[in-house]
C-alpha positions as CSV (number, residue, x, y, z in Angstrom):
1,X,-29.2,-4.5,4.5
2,X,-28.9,-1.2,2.5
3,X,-32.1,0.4,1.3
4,X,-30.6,0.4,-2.4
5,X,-29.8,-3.1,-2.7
6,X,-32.7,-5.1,-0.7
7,X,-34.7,-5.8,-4.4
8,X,-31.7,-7.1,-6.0
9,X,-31.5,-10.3,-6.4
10,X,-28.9,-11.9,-4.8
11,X,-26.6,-12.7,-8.2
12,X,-26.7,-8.8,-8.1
13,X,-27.1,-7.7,-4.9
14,X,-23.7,-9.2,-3.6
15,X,-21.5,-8.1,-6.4
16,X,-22.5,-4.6,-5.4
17,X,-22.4,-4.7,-2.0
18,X,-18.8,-6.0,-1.9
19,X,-17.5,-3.9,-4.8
20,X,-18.4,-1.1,-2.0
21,X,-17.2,-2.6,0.7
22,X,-14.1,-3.1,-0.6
23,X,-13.9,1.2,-1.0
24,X,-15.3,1.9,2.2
25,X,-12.3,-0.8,4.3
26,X,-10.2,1.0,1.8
27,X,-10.8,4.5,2.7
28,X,-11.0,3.8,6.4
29,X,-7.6,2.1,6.7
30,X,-6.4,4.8,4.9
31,X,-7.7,7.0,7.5
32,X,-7.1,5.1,10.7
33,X,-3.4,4.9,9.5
34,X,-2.6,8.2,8.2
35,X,-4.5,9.2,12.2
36,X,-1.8,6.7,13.9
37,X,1.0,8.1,11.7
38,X,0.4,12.0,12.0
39,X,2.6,12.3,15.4
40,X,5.4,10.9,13.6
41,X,5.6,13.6,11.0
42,X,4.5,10.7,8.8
43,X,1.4,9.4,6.3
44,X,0.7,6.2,4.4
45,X,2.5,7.3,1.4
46,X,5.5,7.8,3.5
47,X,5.2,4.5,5.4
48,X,4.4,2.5,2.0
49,X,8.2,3.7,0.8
50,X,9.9,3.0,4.0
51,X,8.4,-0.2,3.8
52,X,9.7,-1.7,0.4
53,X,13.1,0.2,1.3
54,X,12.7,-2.6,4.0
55,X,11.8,-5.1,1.6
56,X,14.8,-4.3,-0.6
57,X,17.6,-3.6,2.3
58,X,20.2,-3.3,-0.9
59,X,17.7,-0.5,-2.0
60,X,15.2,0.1,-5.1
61,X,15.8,2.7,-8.1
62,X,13.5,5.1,-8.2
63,X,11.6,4.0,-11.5
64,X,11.1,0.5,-10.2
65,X,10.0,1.9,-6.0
66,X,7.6,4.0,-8.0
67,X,6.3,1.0,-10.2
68,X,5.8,-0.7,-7.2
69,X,4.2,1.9,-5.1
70,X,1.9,2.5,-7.9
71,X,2.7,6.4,-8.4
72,X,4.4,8.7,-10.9
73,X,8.0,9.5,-10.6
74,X,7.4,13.2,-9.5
75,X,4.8,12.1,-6.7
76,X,7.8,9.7,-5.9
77,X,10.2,12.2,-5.5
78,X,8.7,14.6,-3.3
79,X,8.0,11.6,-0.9
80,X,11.6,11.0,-1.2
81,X,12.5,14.5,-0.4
82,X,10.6,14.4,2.6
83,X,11.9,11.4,3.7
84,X,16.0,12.2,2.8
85,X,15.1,15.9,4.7
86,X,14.3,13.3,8.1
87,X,17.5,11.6,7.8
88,X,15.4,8.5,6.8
89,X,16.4,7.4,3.5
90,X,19.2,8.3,1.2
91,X,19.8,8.1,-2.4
92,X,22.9,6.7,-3.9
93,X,23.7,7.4,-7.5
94,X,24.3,4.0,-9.5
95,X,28.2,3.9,-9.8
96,X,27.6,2.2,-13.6
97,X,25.3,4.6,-14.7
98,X,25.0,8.3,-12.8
99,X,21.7,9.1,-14.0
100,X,20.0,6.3,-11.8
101,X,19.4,6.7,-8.1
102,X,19.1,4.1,-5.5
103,X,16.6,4.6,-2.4
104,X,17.7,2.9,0.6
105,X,17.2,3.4,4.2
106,X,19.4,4.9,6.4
107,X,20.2,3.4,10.0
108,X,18.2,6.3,11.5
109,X,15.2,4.8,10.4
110,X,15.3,1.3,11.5
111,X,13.7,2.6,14.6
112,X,11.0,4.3,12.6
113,X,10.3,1.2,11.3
114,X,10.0,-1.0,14.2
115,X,7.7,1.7,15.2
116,X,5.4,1.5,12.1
117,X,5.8,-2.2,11.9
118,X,3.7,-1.9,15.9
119,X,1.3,0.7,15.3
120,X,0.3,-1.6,11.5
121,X,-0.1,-4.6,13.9
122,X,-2.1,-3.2,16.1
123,X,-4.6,-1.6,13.7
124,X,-4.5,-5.0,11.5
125,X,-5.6,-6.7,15.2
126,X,-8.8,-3.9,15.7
127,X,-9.7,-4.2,12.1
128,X,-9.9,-8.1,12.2
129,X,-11.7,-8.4,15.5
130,X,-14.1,-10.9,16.2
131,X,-13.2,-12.8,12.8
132,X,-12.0,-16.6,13.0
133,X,-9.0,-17.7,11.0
134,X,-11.6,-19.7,8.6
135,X,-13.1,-16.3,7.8
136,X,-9.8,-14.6,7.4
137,X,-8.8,-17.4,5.2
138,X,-11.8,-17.4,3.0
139,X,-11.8,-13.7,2.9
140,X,-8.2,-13.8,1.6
141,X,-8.9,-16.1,-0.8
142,X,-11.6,-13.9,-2.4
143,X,-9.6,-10.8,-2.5
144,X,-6.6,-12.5,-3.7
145,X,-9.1,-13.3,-6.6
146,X,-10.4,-9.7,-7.3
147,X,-6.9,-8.8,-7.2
148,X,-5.7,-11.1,-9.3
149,X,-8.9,-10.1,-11.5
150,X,-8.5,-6.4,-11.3
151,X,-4.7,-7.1,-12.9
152,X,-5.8,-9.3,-16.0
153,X,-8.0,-6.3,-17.1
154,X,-5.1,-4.0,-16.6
155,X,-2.8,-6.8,-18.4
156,X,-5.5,-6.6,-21.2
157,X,-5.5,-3.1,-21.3
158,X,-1.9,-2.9,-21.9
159,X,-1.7,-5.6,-24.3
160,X,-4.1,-3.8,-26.5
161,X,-2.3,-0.7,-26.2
162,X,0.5,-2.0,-28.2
């Protein structure tokens, strides 16, 4: 157990201790992936677009790929760039309204993906090593919670915004 939590009790040692485990599996898939990515020219943030472009084969605006990537629309578009400047995405303007732009991928990067589609399996299979389906399930169950936690406050926050 960790020095600074073995006097809590457990009502607050567990709290804690999961709040920063949660950052700490965060950070290291970050880092583990962006490692397995870096010989494709490629990072997480590029791999999270290519992968709703998947998601939504008909393609995504760029407001609503940001909204669900979680960024700002200039981060956005200089992932885009990068991304068009490969030949893997292109961006289509909307023929009922020019100043909206669809994303969608291009047939050059359907092999990319397959590709990133293997090397995310295989780190999923290290990181969940050793753990039995029961504990996967139970696991997932909690984070589904905290996530689904973590968005009521941010629902809140909005509503009281308003």
């Amino acid at each position: 157990m960790r020095k600074d939590l073995e006097n809590l009790p457990d009502a607050e040692m567990y709290p804690k201790l999961l709040a920063r485990l949660i950052g700490e599996v965060s950070r290291a898939w970050r880092y583990e992936m962006n490692r397995a990515l870096r010989p494709l020219g490629l990072n997480l943030s590029m791999r999270q677009v290519l992968v709703q472009l998947q998601r939504n084969p008909g393609g995504l605006m760029q407001a609503e790929l940001a909204r669900n990537l979680g960024i700002e629309g200039p981060t956005l578009v200089r992932l885009l760039d990068k991304l068009e400047e490969k030949g893997w995405i292109a961006r289509i303007v909307a023929t009922d309204d020019r100043r909206r732009k669809y994303s969608v991928l291009t047939p050059k990067a359907a092999e990319q993906v397959r590709l990133l589609e293997s090397l995310s399996e295989d780190l999923r299979s290290s990181m969940m090593a050793g753990l039995t389906t029961q504990q996967l399930d139970q696991c997932s169950q909690a984070m589904t919670r905290i996530r689904d936690n973590l968005y009521g406050l941010q629902d809140g926050r909005t509503e009281n915004q308003e």
